[in-house]
C-alpha positions in Angstrom: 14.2 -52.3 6.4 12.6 -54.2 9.3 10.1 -52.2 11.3 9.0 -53.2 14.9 6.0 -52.3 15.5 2.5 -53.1 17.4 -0.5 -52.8 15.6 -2.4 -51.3 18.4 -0.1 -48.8 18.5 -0.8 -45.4 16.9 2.7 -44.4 17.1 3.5 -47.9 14.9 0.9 -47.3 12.8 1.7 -43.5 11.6 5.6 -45.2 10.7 3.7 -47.6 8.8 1.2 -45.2 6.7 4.6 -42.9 6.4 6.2 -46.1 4.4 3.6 -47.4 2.6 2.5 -43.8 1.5 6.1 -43.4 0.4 6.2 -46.7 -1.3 9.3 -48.3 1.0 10.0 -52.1 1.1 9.9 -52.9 4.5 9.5 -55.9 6.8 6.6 -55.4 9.5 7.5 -57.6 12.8 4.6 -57.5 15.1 5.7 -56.8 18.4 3.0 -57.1 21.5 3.9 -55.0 24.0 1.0 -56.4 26.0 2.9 -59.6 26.2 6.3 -57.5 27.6 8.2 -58.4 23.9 9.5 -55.0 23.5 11.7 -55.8 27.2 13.0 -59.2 26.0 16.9 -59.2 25.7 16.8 -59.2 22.3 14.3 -56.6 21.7 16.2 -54.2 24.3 19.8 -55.1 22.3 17.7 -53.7 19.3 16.5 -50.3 21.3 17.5 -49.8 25.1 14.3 -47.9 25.9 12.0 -51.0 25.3 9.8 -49.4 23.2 8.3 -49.5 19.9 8.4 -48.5 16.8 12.2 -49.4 16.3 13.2 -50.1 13.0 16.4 -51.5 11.5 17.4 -49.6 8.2 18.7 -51.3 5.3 22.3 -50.7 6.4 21.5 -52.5 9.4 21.6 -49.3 11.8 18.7 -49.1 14.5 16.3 -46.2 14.6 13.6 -45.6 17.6 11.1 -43.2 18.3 8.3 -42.4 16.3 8.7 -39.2 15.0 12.3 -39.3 14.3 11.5 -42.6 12.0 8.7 -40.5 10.0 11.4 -37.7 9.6 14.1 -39.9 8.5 11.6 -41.8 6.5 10.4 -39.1 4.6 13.6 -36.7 4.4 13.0 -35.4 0.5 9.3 -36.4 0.0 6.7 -34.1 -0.1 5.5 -35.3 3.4 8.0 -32.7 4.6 7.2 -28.9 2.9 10.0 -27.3 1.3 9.4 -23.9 2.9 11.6 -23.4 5.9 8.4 -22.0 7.9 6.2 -24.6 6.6 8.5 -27.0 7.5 9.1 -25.5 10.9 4.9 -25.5 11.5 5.2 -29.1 10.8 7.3 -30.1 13.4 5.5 -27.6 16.0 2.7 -30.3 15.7 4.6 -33.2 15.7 6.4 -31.7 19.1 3.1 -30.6 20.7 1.5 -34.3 19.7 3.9 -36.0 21.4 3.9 -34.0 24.6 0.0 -32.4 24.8 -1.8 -35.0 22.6 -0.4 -38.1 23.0 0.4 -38.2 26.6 -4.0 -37.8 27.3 -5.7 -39.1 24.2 -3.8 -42.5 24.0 -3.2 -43.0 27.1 -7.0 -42.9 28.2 -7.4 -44.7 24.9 -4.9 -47.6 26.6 -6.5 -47.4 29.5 -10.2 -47.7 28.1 -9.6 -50.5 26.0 -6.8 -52.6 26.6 -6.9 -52.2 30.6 -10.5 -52.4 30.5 -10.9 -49.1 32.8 -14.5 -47.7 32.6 -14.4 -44.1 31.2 -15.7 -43.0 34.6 -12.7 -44.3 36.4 -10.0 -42.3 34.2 -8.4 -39.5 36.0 -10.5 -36.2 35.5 -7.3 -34.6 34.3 -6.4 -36.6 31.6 -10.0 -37.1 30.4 -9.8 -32.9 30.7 -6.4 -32.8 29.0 -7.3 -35.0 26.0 -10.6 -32.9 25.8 -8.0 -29.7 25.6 -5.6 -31.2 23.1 -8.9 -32.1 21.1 -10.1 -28.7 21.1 -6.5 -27.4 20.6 -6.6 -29.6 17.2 -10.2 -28.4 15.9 -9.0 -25.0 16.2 -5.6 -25.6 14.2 -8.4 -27.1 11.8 -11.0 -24.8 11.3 -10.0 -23.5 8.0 -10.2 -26.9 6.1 -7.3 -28.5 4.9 -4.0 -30.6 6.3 -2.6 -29.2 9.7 0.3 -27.3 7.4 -1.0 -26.0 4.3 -3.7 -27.9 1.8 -1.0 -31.2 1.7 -0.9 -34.1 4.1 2.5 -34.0 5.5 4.1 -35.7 8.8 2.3 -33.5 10.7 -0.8 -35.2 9.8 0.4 -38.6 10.2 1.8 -37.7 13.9 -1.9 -36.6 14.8 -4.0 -38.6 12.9 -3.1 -41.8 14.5 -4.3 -41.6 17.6 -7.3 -38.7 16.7 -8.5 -41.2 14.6 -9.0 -43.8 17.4 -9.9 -41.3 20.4 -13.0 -42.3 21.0 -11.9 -45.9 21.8 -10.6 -43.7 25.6 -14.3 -42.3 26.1 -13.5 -38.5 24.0 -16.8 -37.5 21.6 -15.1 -36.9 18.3 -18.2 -35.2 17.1 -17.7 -32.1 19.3 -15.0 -31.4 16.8 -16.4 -31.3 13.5 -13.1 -30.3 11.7 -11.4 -33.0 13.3 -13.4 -35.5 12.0 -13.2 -34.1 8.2 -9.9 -34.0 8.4 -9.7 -37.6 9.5 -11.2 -38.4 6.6 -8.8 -36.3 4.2 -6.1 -37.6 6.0 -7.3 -41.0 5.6 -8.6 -40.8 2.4 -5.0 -39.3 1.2 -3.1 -42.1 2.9 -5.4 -44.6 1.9 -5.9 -46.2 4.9 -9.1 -47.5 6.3 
């Protein structure tokens, strides 16, 4: 399997701690989208929206999008709970990441530190919104654990990414004290650093 992916990129990164937690061979091709590689011709061949991660799976068929690679990725692991709700409360958070969590956090996060935008010039709504989806997370939290049950699973690995790396877009992680510890579990259970 070949994976396309930027390492700035949360959304590369959670395919990446999905395959290496799962133990898959893979082939990790670096792919700067600050340098406009993802809208070369042969990049856009690979995946028409011109974005990463993309990946090419063994039998040479093209996957993009994120969160449908970690589902694909992960179909019979224990990433993905084998109770129908369980499994259903999983993708709730990987839904509401990529529309209420994503959209705010890493996008002031881009702005912040690879634009080079001081905090105070982000718009006061996404700064708000990230704050919200922050708070929204800390909540989900509050009991301990992993996001669906007391397992990591993909809904972790949607989250965590770019949670992990908010405060790079000007957000105070420690205003949410169960977000950070379950950074850590999620970290410490992926073993990434």
């Amino acid at each position: 399997m070949q994976i396309y992916g930027d390492s700035i990129s949360g959304n590369c990164l959670k395919v990446k701690w999905a395959a290496d937690h799962l133990g898959l061979a893979y082939d990790w091709i670096e792919t700067d989208v600050l340098k406009a590689e993802t809208r070369t011709p042969a990049f856009l061949a690979l995946n028409p929206a011109g974005q990463v991660p993309a990946v090419i799976l063994d039998d040479g068929r093209p996957l993009a999008q994120s969160n449908a690679i970690l589902l694909h990725l992960a179909e019979g692991s224990d990433l993905i709970p084998a109770d129908a709700y369980l499994r259903a409360r999983m993708l709730e958070w990987m839904f509401w990441e990529q529309y209420s969590h994503e959209p705010y956090v890493a996008v002031a996060r881009f702005q912040v530190r690879y634009l080079g935008k001081p905090v105070s010039s982000l718009d006061p709504k996404l700064v708000e919104r990230g704050n919200g989806a922050l708070k929204r997370l800390e909540d989900g939290l509050s009991g301990g654990g992993f996001l669906v049950g007391q397992r990591v699973s993909l809904a972790d690995i949607a989250l965590v990414a770019y949670t992990r790396s908010a405060h790079e877009g000007g957000f105070d992680l420690a205003l949410y004290p169960s977000v950070q510890a379950w950074v850590k579990r999620v970290e410490t259970a992926l073993k990434i650093a």
